[in-house]
N, C-alpha and C positions, 0 to 999 in steps of 0.2 A: 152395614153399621156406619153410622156418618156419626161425626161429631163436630160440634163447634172448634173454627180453626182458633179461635181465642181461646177457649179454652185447653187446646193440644198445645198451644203455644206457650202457655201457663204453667201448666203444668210437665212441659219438660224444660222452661227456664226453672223450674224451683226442683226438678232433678239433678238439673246441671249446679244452681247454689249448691245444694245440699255435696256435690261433690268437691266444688271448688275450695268448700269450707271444712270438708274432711281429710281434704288432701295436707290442706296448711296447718291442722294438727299433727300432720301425720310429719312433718318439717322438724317438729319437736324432739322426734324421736331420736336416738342413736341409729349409726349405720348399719351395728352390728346386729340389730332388731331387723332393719328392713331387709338385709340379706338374709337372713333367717329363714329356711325352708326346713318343710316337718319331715320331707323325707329328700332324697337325692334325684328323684324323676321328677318332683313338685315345685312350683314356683315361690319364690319371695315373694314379700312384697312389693319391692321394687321392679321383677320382673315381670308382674302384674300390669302394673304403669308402664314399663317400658312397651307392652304389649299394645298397653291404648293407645302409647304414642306412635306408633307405628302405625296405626289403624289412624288416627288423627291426622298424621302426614300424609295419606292420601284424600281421608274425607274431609279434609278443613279448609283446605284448597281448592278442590270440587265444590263443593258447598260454597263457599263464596264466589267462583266466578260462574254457578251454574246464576245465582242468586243478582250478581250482578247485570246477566247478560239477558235475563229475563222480561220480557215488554207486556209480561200479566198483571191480573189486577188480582186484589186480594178478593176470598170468595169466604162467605159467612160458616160455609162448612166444609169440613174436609173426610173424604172420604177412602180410607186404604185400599189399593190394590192387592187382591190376592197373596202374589208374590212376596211381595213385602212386609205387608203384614202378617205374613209366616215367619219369614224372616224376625221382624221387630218382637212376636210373640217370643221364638225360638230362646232371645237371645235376656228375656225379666228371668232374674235368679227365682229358683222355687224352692219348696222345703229338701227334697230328693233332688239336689241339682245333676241333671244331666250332664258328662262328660262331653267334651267336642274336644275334635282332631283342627288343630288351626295348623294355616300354612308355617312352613320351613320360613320363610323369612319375614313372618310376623311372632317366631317362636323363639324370645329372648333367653331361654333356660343357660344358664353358668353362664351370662356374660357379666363381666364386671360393671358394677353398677355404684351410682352414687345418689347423692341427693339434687345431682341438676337432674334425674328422673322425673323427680317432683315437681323442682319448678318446672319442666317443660310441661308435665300434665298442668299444672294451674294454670301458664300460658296458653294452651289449649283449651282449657275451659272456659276462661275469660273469650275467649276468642268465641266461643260455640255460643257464650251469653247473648254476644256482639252480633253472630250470624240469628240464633232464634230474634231478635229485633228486629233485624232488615228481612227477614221470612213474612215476616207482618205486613209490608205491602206490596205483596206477591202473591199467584195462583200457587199454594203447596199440593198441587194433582198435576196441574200442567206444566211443570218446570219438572223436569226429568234430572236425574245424575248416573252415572256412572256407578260400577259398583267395583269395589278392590279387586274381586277375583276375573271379573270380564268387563273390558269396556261395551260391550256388545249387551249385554244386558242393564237394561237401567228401572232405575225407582221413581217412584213419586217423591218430591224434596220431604213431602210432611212424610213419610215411611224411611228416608234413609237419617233426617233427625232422631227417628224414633230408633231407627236400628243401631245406631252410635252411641246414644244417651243411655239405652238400656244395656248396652254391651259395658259400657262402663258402669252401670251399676252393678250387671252380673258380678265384674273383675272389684269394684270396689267389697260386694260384700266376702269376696274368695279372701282379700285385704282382711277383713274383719275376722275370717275364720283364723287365715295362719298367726292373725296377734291373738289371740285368744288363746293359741298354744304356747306361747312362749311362758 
């Protein structure tokens, strides 16, 4: 499966709006809403976010200096690796969402939380806008990263964009579910 790198690039900058402009609603809220969880093993909302941020602190940094250190050329199409694209599938919300076991220190449950959770996730997203830009004149197959659980295994940059962007959508629409109980 190849697809236009223009077009993967499109269309995960307008996944990434769509988040950055959900998130700054979600600012509106009271605190006592975002710490809201429907049972006592389940996340808030905020611990939601505080999860991506986690995940952001290491790929936002990776992702920019893989991005800067790069001497590729941009290529008309992009093509996912295997690995990766399991990975980036695994992680689009579906109707039956799949449970997953995330690590011990990406797993923010009962820590006190506020509303700099949010802005840290909007500064991260701004920033992921900023990184899908400068991905544009770049090889996204030949530029490798690193991945959070092993530096020894690495992605295609256009598959660890995707596995980021969608991981936050997965946790944004989990966001949608527990306000929907309140």
């Amino acid at each position: 499966m190849k697809i236009s790198t223009i077009q993967l690039l499109e269309e995960l900058k307008d996944r990434t709006e769509n988040h950055l402009q959900y998130a700054q609603t979600l600012l509106q809220k009271p605190e006592n809403e975002l710490n809201f969880r429907i049972s006592t093993d389940s996340w808030s909302v905020l611990e939601c976010l505080e999860h991506l941020n986690r995940y952001g602190d290491f790929y936002i940094p990776e992702i920019s200096h893989r991005i800067s250190s790069s001497a590729t050329s941009p290529q008309a199409t992009f093509k996912p690796g295997i690995l990766g694209n399991y990975f980036a599938q695994s992680m689009l919300p579906k109707e039956k969402l799949n449970k997953m076991k995330t690590l011990k220190a990406m797993n923010p449950i009962h820590s006190q939380l506020n509303k700099d959770v949010l802005n840290e996730f909007v500064k991260q997203q701004q920033l992921l806008l900023e990184l899908l830009e400068k991905a544009q004149h770049i090889d996204l197959e030949k530029t490798k990263t690193a991945i959070s659980i092993s530096k020894l295994i690495t992605l295609k940059l256009g598959d660890t964009f995707r596995f980021v962007i969608y991981h936050n959508e997965r946790h944004i629409a989990q966001v949608e579910r527990i306000l929907n109980n309140i």
